[in-house]
C-alpha angles and dihedrals in degrees: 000000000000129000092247090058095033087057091042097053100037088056092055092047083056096047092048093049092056096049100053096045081052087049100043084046097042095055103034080068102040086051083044087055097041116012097220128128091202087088100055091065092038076059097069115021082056097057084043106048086039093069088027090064092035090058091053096054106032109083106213095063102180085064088091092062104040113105096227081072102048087043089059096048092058091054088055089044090054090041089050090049101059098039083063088050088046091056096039088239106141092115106060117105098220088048092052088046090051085048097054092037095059088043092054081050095049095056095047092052090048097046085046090052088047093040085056087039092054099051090046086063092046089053092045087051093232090128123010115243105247086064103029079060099042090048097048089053090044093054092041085054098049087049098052098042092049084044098056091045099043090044091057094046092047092049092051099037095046108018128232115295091039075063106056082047083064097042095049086055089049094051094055094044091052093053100055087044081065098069101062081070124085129220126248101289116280090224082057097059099039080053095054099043082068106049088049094148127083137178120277088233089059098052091047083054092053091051096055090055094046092053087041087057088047094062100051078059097056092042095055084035084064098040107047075038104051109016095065083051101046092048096038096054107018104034096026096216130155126259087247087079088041086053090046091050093055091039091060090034077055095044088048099053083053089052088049093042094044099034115078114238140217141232089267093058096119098051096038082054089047085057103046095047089062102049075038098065096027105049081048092061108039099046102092086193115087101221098046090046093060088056100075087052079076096066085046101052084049103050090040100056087039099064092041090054099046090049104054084045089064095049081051101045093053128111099227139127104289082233088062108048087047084054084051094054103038095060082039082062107047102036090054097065094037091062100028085056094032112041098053095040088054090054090053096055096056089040089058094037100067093029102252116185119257092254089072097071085057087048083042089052088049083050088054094040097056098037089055093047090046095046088040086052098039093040093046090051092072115133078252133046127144109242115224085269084057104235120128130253119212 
């Protein structure tokens, strides 16, 4: 690996590290204040539909994945910061929900501008797709594990102002690391503004995949959404097996991300995600339970990675494939914060027992196996070689 993919990967390691120590921290006290899980899903879908909309009505699009743009939000993010720590108002709970909130924003903005990066090197052949996408997954997934666990630790060990002290430093010096990456070449882009038109094969590809990328989002939503409910309040089980399950959902995602796959992958993930749920729900012994998180972690990450392979693979306008993952992007944490916070309003609402959010995770699982099945059996699908099957 070259020093231009090693840096660029590294930085987004790091940015996703900071944002989900400043997530994990964010919402344990907002949950601390309140008590509500409703947050936690307003959280995400939020940083994600701000840039979304943004994206619609703003004219010059590739403005959201530019660096110059993430590297401007972090200088707000830092100015934001200190101001807090100027006013003493690290304890108020609107200020805490606009600080996540910007942050969630923050990490959408970044992945987008290293999802772009990332199929600009596979373009310009410096790594090939299958491996530029597993990477990519695999580096967003080490950040945001060490970030969550370092996030918790920092936050108990040195309390929370202590901690928005630490996350103002970082900004600014994110910000500055930005700026040792280059943006996608400017000969590129000239190139590609004008070849703006692709086949109309090609965009309902793209579509498929999107919508491919949009399921593995409902489906985590509903999991870090449902399963700590369901084995909270109906199991009654400590937050030491809760821990286990996403770290074997976690363990899974690696073994997708690292193990080559095949060309049944999405049937073989469809698959997995049902004796998945519904071995979760129906072992009423907790080891045996998270072990089916395995098979979920697994399929989930499996379908996401093939996916974002494909939009990489294929031989469209570079215009078009940012436009694919863009959407892919954005679409992935709106649903992945909105769907299963939505469930859990009207589960609430009519005052549903805890068992139905084990019984809401087997609904997700199979609507997400059935549509994955239904959506890969289309007259033409690229193969994980990337050619097409008619």
């Amino acid at each position: 690996m070259n020093s231009t993919l090693f840096k660029t990967y590294l930085l987004l390691a790091f940015s996703v590290f900071l944002d989900m120590s400043i997530q994990i921290v964010m919402i344990w006290k907002i949950l601390e204040i309140t008590s509500s899980t409703v947050y936690m899903g307003m959280i995400v879908s939020i940083g994600a539909v701000t840039p979304f909309i943004l994206s619609k009505i703003i004219k010059k699009k590739d403005i959201f994945y530019k660096k110059s743009t993430i590297t401007t939000l972090r200088a707000i993010f830092f100015a934001c910061m200190a101001t807090v720590l100027y006013f003493n108002a690290t304890g108020l709970i609107y200020i805490i929900f606009m600080i996540a909130v910007f942050s969630s924003c923050n990490m959408v903005c970044s992945i987008n501008t290293f999802e772009v990066k990332n199929s600009s090197f596979v373009k310009r052949k410096l790594i090939e797709a299958s491996k530029a996408s597993r990477v990519l997954q695999t580096t967003i997934q080490f950040g945001a594990f060490f970030g969550a666990l370092f996030g918790g630790w920092y936050l108990k060990a040195m309390g929370f102002e202590n901690f928005i002290y630490y996350i103002a430093v970082m900004s600014i010096l994110l910000s500055v690391s930005y700026l040792f990456v280059s943006d996608v070449d400017k000969e590129e882009t000239e190139t590609e503004a004008s070849n703006q038109q692709a086949l109309s094969g090609k965009r309902e590809r793209f579509i498929i995949q999107v919508a491919l990328s949009v399921l593995t989002g409902l489906h985590i939503g509903a999991f870090n959404t449902f399963v700590p409910v369901y084995y909270q309040l109906f199991r009654e089980w400590g937050p030491d097996i809760l821990g286990f399950a996403s770290g074997l959902a976690g363990i899974g995602a690696l073994c997708a991300a690292l193990l080559p796959q095949n060309k049944h992958v999405y049937l073989l993930s469809a698959v997995l995600l049902l004796v998945g749920d519904i071995g979760l729900f129906l072992m009423d012994m907790p080891y045996l339970s998270v072990l089916f998180c395995f098979c979920i972690g697994y399929a989930v990450n499996s379908v996401r990675i093939t996916s974002r392979t494909e939009i990489l693979k294929s031989d469209a306008a570079q215009s078009d494939v940012n436009s694919a993952i863009s959407h892919s992007n954005y679409l992935f944490y709106i649903v992945s914060g909105t769907i299963p916070m939505l469930v859990t309003m009207v589960l609430t609402y009519f005052s549903f027992s805890s068992q139905a959010y084990g019984i809401s995770l087997i609904l997700v699982g199979v609507f997400s196996a059935v549509v994955i099945m239904l959506l890969t059996r289309s007259k033409k699908v690229i193969t994980l070689e990337g050619a097409y099957e008619k």
